[in-house]
C-alpha positions as CSV (number, residue, x, y, z in Angstrom):
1,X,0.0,0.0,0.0
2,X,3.2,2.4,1.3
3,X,4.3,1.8,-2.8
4,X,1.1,2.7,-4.3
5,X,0.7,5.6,-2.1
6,X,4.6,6.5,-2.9
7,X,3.8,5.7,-7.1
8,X,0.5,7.7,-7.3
9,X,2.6,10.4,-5.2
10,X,5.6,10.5,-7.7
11,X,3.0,10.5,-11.0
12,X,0.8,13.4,-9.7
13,X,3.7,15.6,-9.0
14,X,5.2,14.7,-12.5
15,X,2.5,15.9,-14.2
16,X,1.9,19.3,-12.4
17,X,5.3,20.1,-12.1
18,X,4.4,23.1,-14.6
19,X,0.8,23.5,-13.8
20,X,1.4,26.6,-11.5
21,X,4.2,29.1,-11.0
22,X,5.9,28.2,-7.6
23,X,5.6,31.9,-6.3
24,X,1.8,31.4,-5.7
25,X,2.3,29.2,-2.7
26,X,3.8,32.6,-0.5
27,X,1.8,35.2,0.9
28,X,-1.1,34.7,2.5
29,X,-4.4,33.8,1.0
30,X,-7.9,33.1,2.4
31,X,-10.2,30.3,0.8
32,X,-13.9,29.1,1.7
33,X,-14.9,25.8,0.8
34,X,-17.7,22.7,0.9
35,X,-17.1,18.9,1.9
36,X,-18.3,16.0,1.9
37,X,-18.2,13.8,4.7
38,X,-18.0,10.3,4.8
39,X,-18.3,8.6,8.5
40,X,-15.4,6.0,9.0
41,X,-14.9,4.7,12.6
42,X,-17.1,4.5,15.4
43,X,-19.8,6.5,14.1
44,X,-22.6,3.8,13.2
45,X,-25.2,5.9,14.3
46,X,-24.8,8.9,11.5
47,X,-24.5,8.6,7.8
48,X,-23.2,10.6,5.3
49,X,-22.9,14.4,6.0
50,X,-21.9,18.1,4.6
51,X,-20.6,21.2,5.6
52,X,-18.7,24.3,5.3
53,X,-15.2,25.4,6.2
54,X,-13.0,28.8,6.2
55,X,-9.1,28.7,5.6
56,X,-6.3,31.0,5.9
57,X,-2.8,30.2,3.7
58,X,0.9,31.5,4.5
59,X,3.2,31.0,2.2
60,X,6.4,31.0,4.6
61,X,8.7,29.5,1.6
62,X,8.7,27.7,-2.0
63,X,6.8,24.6,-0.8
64,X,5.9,25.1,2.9
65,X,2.5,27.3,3.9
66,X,1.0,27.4,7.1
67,X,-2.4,27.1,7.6
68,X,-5.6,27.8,10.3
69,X,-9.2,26.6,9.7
70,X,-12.6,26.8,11.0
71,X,-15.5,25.5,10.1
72,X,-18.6,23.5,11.0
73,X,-19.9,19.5,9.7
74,X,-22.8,18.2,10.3
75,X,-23.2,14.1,10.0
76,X,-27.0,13.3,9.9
77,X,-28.2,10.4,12.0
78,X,-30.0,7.6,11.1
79,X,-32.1,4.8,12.7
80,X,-33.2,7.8,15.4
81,X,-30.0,9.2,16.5
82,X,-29.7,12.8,16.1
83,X,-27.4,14.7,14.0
84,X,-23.6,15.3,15.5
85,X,-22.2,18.5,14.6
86,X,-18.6,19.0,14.5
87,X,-16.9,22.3,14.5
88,X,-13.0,22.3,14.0
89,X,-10.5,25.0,14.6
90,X,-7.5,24.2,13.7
91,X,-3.8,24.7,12.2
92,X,-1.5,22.9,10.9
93,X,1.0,23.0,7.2
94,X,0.7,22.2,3.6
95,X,3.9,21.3,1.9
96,X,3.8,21.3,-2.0
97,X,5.9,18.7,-3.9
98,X,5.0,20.5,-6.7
99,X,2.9,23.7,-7.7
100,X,-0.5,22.3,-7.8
101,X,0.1,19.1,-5.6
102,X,0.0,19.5,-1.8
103,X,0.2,16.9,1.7
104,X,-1.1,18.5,4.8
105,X,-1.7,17.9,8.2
106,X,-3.7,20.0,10.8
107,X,-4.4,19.7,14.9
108,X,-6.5,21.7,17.7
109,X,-9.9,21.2,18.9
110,X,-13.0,19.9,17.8
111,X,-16.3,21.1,19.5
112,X,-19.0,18.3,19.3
113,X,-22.7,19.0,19.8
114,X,-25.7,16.3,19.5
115,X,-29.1,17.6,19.9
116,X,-30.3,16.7,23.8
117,X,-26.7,16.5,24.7
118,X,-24.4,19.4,26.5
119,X,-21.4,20.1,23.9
120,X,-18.3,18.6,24.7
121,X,-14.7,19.5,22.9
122,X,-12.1,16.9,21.5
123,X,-8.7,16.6,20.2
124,X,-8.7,17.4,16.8
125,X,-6.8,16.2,13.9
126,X,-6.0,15.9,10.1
127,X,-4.3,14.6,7.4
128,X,-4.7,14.4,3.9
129,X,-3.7,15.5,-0.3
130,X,-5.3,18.3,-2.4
131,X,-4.6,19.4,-5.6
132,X,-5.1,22.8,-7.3
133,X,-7.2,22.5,-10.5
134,X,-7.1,26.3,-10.6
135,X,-5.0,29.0,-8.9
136,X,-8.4,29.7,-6.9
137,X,-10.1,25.9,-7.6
138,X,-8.9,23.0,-5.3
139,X,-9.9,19.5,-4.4
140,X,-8.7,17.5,-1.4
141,X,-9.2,14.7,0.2
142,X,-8.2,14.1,4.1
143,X,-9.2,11.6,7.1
144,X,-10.4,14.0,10.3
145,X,-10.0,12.2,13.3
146,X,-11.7,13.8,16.7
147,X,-10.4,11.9,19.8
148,X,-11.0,12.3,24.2
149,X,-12.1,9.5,25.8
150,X,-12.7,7.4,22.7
151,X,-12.2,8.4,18.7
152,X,-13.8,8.6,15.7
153,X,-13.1,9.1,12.4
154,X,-14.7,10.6,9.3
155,X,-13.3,11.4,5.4
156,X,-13.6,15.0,4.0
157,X,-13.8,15.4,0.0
158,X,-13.7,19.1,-0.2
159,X,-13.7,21.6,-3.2
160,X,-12.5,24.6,-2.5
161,X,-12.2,28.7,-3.7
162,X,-9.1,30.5,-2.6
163,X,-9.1,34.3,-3.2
């Protein structure tokens, strides 16, 4: 899996080595986007879900950008259980292998809230690939993982609009 991951790494970064000029990536840059989210682990009682999300970019070389983002997912329950709402504040770093290619990773807190139930906060993390189609359009993909005294998991496809 490590050598497919490594392959599909290698071929993506190949073919957008001249898809964007490398100066893009400093400065800073805000963005606004929509996911897509896909329960994983330990969430049996929700099923598919959407939201909304807010992210700041600083380009602090070639290839390396910090970033921050807020933003707020809800995962609708099913068979009764109410909807979870998840809202993440976070920061973390992008680092671009090439122009139009980027890995990133992203901690803080996650604030939970379930209808009937007092809010609660968690450990909050990230990790995951994204790839500018645009200057301004980008996809990603990551795994968010919310942890306390137990975890859970979810997958966020999200397109995004950077300004």
């Amino acid at each position: 899996m490590k050598k497919l991951f490594f392959i599909a790494t290698i071929a993506i970064t190949s073919f957008t080595a001249n898809a964007q000029d490398r100066t893009g990536i400093r400065g800073f840059k805000i963005g606004v986007g929509g996911n897509l989210a896909i329960p994983l682990s330990n969430l049996n009682s929700t099923s598919i879900g959407a939201g909304i999300d807010l992210l700041g970019q600083y380009g602090i070389a070639d290839n390396i950008a910090l970033t921050a983002d807020a933003g707020y997912t809800v995962l609708f329950g099913k068979d009764g259980f109410n909807d979870l709402s998840i809202v993440p504040i976070r920061a973390g770093l992008r680092f671009f292998p090439s122009p139009a290619f980027y890995l990133g990773g992203k901690v803080g807190v996650g604030i939970l809230n379930t209808k009937g139930a007092e809010s609660r906060s968690a450990t909050a993390y990230s990790f995951g690939a994204g790839y500018f189609l645009s200057p301004q359009i980008d996809v990603s993909a990551a795994y968010d993982g919310y942890s306390k005294s137990g975890s859970f998991g979810l997958v966020n496809i999200r397109l995004g609009y950077t300004f």
